[in-house]
LUMRO-550504 format. One record per residue: residue number from 1; z, x, y of N, C-alpha, C, O in turn. Coordinates in steps of 0.1 Angstrom, whole numbers. Atoms other than C-alpha are relative to their C-alpha. Example, Ala and Ser with C-alpha at 12.3 -4.5 7.8 and 13.67 -1.06 7.14 Angstrom:
BEGIN
[1; [0; 9; -12]; [78; 123; -45]; [0; 9; 12]; [7; 19; 12]]
[2; [0; -9; -11]; [71; 137; -11]; [8; -8; 11]; [9; -3; 22]]
// end
This chain:
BEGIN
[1; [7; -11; 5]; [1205; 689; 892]; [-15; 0; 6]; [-22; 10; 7]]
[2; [13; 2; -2]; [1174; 677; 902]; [-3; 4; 13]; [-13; 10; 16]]
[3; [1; -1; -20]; [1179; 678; 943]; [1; 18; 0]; [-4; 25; 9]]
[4; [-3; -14; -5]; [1192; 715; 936]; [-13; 9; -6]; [-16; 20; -2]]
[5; [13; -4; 12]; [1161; 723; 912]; [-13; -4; 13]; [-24; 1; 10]]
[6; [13; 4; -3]; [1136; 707; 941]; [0; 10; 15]; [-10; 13; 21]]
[7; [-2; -8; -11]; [1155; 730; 970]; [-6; 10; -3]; [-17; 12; 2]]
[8; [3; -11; 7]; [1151; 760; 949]; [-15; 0; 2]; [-19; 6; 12]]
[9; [15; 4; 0]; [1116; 751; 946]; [-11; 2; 17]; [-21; 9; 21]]
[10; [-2; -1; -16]; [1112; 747; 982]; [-1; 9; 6]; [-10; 14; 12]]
[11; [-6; -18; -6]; [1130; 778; 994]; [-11; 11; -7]; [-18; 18; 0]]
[12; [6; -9; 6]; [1111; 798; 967]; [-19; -2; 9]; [-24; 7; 16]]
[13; [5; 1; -6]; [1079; 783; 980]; [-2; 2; 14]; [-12; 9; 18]]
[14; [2; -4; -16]; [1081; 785; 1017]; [3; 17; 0]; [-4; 23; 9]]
[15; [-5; -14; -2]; [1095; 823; 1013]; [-15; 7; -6]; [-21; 16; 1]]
[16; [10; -5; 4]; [1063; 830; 990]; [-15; 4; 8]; [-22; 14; 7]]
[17; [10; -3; -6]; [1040; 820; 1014]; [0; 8; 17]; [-8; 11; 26]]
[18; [-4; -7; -12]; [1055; 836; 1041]; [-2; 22; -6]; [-5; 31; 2]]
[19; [4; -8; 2]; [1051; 865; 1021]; [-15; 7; 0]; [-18; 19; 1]]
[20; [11; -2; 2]; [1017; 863; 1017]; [-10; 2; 11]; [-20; 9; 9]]
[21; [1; 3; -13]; [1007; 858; 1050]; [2; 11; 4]; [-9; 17; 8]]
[22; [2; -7; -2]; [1024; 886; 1059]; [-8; 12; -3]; [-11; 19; 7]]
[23; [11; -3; 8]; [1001; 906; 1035]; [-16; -4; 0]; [-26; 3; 0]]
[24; [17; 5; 0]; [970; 891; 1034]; [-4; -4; 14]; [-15; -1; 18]]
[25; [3; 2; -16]; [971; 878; 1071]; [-11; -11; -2]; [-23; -9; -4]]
[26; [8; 9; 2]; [960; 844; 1070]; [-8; 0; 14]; [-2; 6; 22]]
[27; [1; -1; -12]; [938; 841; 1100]; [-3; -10; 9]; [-12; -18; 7]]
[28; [-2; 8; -11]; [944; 823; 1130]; [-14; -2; 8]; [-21; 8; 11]]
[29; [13; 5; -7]; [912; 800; 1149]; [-2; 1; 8]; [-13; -1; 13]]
[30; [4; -3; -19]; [918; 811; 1184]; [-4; 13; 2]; [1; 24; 0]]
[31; [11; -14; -1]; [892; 836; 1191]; [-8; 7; -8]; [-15; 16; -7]]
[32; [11; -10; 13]; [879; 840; 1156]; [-15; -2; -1]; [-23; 6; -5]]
[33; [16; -3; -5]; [844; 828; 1165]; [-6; 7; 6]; [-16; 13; 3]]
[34; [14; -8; -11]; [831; 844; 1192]; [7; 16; -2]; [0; 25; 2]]
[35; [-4; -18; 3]; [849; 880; 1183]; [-11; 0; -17]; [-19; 9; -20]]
[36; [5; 2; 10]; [835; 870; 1149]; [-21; -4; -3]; [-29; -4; -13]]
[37; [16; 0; -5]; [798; 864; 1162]; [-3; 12; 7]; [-12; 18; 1]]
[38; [2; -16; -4]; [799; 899; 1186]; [2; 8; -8]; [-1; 20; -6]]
[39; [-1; -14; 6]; [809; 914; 1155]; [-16; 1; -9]; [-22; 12; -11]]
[40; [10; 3; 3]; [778; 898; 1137]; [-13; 6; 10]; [-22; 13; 6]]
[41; [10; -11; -5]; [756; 910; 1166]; [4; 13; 6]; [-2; 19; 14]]
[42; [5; -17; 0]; [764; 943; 1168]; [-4; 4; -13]; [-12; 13; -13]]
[43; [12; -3; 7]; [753; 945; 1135]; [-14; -3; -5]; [-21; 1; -14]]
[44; [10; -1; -1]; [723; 931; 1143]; [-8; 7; 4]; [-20; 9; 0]]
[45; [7; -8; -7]; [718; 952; 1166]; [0; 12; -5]; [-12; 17; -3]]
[46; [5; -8; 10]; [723; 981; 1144]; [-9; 2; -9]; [-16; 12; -10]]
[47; [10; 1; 9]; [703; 969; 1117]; [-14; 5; 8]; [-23; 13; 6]]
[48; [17; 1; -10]; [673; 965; 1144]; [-1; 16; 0]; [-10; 22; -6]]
[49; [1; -13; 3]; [679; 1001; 1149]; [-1; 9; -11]; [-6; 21; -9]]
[50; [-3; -10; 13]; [685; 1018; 1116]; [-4; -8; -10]; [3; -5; -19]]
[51; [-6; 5; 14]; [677; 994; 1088]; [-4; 6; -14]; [-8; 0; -24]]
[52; [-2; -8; 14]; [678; 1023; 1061]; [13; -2; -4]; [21; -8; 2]]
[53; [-17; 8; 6]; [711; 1019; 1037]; [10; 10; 5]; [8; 22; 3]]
[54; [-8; -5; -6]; [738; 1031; 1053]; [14; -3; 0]; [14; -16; 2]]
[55; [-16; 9; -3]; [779; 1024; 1056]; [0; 2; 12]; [-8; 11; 16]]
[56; [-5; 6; -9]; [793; 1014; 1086]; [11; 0; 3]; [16; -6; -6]]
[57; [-14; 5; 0]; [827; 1011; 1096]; [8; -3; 13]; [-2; -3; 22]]
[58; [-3; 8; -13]; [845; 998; 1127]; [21; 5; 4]; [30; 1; -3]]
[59; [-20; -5; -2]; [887; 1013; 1140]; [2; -8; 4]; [8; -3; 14]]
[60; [-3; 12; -5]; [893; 980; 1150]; [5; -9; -14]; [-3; -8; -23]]
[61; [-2; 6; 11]; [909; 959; 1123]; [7; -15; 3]; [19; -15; 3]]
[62; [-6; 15; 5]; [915; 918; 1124]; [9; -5; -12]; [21; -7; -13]]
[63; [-3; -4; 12]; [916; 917; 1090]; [-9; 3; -10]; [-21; 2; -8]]
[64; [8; -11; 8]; [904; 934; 1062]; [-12; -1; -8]; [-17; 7; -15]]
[65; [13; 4; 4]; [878; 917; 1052]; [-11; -4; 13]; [-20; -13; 12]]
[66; [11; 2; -14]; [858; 918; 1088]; [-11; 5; -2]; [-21; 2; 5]]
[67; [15; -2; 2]; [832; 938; 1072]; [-8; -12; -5]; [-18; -15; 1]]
[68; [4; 13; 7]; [824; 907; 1049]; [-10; -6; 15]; [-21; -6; 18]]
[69; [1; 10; -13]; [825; 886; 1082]; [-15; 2; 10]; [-24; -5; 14]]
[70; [10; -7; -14]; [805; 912; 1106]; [-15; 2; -10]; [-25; 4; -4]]
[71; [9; -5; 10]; [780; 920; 1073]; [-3; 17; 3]; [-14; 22; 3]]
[72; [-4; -19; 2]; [789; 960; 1076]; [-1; 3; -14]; [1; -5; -23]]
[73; [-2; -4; 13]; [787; 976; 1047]; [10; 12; -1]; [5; 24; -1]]
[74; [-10; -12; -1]; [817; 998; 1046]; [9; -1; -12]; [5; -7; -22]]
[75; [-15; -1; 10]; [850; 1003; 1025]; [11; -4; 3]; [21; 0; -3]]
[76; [-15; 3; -3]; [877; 985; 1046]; [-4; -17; -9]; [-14; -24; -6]]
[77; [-2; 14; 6]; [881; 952; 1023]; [11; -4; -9]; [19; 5; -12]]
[78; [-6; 8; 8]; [900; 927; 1000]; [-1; 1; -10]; [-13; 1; -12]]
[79; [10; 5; 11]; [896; 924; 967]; [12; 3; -13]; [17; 13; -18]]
[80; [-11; -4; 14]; [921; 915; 936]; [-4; 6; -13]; [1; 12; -23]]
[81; [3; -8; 14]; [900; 925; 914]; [-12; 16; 0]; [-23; 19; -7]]
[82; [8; -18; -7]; [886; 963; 927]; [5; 8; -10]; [17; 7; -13]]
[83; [-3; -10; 11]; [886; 988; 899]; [9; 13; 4]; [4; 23; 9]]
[84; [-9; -10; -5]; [917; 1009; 905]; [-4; 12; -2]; [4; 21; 3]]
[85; [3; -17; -8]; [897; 1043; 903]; [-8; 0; 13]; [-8; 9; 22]]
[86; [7; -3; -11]; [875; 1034; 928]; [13; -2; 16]; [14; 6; 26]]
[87; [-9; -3; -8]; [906; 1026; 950]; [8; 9; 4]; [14; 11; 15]]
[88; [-7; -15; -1]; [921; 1056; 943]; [-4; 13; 6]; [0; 20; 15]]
[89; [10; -9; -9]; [897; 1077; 950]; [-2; -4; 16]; [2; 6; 23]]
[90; [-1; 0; -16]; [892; 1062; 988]; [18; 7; 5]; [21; 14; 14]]
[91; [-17; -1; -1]; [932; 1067; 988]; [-2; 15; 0]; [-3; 21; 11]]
[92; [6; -14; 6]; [922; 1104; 972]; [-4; 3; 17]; [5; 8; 24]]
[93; [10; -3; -9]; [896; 1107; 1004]; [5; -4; 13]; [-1; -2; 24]]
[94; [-9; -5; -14]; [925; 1101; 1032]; [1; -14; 5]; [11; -18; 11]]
[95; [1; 11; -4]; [915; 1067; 1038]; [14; -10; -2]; [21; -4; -11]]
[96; [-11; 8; -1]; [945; 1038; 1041]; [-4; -7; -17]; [-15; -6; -23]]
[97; [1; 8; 13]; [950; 1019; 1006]; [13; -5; 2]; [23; 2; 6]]
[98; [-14; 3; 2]; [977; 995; 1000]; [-5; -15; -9]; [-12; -24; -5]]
[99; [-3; 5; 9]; [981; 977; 968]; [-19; -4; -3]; [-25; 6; -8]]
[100; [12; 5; 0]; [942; 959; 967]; [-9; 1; 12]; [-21; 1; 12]]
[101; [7; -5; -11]; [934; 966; 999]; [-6; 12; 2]; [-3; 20; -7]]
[102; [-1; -8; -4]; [919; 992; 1018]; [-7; -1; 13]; [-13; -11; 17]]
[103; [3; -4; -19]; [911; 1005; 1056]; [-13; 12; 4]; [-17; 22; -3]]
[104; [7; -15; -7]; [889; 1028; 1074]; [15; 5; 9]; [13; 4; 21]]
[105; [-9; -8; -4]; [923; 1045; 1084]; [0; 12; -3]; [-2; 13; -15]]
[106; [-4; -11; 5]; [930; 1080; 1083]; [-14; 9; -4]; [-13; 16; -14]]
[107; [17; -2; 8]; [887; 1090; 1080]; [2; 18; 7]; [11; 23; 13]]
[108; [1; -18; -1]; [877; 1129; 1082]; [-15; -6; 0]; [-21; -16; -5]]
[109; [19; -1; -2]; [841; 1139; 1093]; [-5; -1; -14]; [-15; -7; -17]]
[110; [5; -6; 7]; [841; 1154; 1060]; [1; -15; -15]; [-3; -14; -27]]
[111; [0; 8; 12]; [851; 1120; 1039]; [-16; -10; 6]; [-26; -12; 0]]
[112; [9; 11; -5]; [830; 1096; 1064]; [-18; 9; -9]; [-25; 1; -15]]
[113; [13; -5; 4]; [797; 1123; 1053]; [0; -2; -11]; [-8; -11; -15]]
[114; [0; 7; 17]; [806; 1121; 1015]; [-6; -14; -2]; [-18; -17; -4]]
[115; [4; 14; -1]; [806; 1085; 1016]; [-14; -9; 7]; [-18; -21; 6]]
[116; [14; 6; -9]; [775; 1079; 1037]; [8; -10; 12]; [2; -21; 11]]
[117; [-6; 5; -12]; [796; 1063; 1069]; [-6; 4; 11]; [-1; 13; 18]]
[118; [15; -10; -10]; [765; 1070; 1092]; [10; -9; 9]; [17; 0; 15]]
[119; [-1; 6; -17]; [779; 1046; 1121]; [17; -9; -4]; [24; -14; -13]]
[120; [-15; 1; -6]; [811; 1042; 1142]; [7; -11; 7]; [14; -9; 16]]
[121; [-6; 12; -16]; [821; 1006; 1160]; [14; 4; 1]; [23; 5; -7]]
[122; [-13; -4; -13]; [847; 1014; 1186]; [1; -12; 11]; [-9; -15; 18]]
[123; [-1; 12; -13]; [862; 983; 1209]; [14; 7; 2]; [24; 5; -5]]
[124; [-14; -5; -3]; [890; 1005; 1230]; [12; -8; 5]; [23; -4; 9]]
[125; [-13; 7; -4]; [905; 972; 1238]; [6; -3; -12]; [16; -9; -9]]
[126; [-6; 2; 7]; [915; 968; 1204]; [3; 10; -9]; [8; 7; -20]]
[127; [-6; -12; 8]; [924; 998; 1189]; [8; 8; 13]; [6; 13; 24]]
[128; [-10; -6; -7]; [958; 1007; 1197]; [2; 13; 3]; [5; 17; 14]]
[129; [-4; -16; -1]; [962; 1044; 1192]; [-10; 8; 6]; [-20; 1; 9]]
[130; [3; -2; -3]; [947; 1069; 1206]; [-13; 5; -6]; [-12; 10; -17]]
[131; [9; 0; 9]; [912; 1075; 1196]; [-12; 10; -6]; [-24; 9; -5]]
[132; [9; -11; 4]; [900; 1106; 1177]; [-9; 3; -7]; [-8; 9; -18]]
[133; [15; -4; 4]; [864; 1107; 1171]; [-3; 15; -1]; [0; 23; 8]]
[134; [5; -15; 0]; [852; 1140; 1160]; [-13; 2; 9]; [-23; -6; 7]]
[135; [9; -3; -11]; [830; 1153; 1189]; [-10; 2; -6]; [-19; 4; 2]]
[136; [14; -4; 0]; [799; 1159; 1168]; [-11; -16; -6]; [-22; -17; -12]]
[137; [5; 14; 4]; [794; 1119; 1162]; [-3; -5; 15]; [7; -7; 21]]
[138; [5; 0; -14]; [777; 1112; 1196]; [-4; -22; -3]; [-7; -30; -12]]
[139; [1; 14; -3]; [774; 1077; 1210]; [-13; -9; 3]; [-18; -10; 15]]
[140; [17; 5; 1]; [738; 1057; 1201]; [4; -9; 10]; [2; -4; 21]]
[141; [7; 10; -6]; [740; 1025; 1218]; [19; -10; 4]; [29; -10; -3]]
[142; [-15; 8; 2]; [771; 1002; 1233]; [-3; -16; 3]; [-15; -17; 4]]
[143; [3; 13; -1]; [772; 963; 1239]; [8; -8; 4]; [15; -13; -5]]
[144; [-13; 7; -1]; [794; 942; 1254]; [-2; -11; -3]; [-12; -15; -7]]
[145; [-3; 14; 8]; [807; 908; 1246]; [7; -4; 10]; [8; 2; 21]]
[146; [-13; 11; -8]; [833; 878; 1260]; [4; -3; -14]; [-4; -7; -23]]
[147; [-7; 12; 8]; [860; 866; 1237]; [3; -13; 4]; [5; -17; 16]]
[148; [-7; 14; -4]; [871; 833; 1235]; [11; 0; 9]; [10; -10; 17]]
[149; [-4; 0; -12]; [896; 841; 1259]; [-8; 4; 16]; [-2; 4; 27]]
[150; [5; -2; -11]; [869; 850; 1284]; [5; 17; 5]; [3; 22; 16]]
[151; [-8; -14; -2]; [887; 887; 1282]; [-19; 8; -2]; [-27; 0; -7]]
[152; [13; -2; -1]; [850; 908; 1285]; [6; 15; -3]; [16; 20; 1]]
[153; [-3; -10; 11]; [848; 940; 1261]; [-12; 6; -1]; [-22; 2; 4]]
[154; [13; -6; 5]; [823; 964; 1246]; [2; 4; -13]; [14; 7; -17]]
[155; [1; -9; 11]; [814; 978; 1215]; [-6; 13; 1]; [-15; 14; 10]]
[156; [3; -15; -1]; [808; 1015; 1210]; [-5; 2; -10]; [2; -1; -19]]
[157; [2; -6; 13]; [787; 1029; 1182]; [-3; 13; 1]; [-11; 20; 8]]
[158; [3; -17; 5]; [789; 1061; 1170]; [-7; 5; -8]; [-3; -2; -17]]
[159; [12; -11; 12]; [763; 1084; 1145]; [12; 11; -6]; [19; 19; 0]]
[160; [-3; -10; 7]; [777; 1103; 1121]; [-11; 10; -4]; [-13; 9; -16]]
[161; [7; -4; 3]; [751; 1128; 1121]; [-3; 9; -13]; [-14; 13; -15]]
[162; [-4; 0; 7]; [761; 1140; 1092]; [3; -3; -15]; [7; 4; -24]]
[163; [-2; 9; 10]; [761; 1116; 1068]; [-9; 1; -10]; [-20; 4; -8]]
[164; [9; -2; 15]; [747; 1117; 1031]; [-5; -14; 0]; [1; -22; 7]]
[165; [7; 14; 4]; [727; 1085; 1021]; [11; -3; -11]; [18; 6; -17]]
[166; [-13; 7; 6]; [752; 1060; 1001]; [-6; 4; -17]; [1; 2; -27]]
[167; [4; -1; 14]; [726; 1071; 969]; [2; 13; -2]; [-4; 19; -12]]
[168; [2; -17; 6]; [734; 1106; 969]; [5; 6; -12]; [15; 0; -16]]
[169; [-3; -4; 11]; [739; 1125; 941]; [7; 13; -2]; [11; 17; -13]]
// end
């Protein structure tokens, strides 16, 4: 009883974290530095440019907590304990939501301006699909990088010209 009680155990375990993983996306060390420092200075380099309060957001997704990482202030994040109206509401506003999470997926001119989402990072080597920026978000400043693979990239930022301040009323 005991050997079949410690498999069980086992099986339930390894399957759990396999679950979770797929979900949460544990993240893997190869390349998370130096993608994870370019993402850090481009919002240096933002800040240097703009530092009034503003969101941020980036179509590029590692995982979902890269604003944390990059110090963005946006709405794609983690968090078990996020007050399910305010999640709903982004969900409401077009944006991706799934269970605790949420994305900058799915954004409209007219949610990014609500929200105050003044600026756009774009890296077209990592965003798969094809990539529809609304034509009246014009392109401030770009920057390139090297990943740890030595693969050499840029960032794109975009202006929402548009955008309400994050205190608006």
């Amino acid at each position: 009883m005991t050997c079949v009680l410690a498999f069980e155990l086992g099986v339930n375990t390894y399957d759990s974290f396999l679950k979770i993983d797929k979900e949460v996306a544990y993240s893997k060390g190869d390349g998370y530095y130096a993608e994870t420092q370019a993402g850090r200075d481009i919002t240096q380099a933002l800040k240097e440019r703009d530092n009034s309060f503003y969101r941020a957001e980036k179509t590029f997704c590692r995982t979902v907590n890269d604003n944390m990482a990059y110090g963005l202030r946006g709405i794609t994040h983690s968090s078990s304990v996020m007050n399910a109206k305010i999640i709903n509401f982004i969900e409401t506003m077009g944006y991706k939501m799934q269970s605790f999470t949420t994305r900058y997926d799915g954004n409209t001119t007219l949610a990014d301006s609500l929200l105050g989402i003044k600026y756009v990072i774009h890296d077209p080597s990592k965003y798969q699909a094809e990539f529809n920026l609304n034509p009246s978000y014009k392109e401030v400043f770009s920057q390139p990088y090297v990943t740890t693979g030595g693969i050499e990239s840029t960032f794109h930022v975009y202006e929402n010209p548009n955008a309400l301040s994050i205190g608006y009323m």
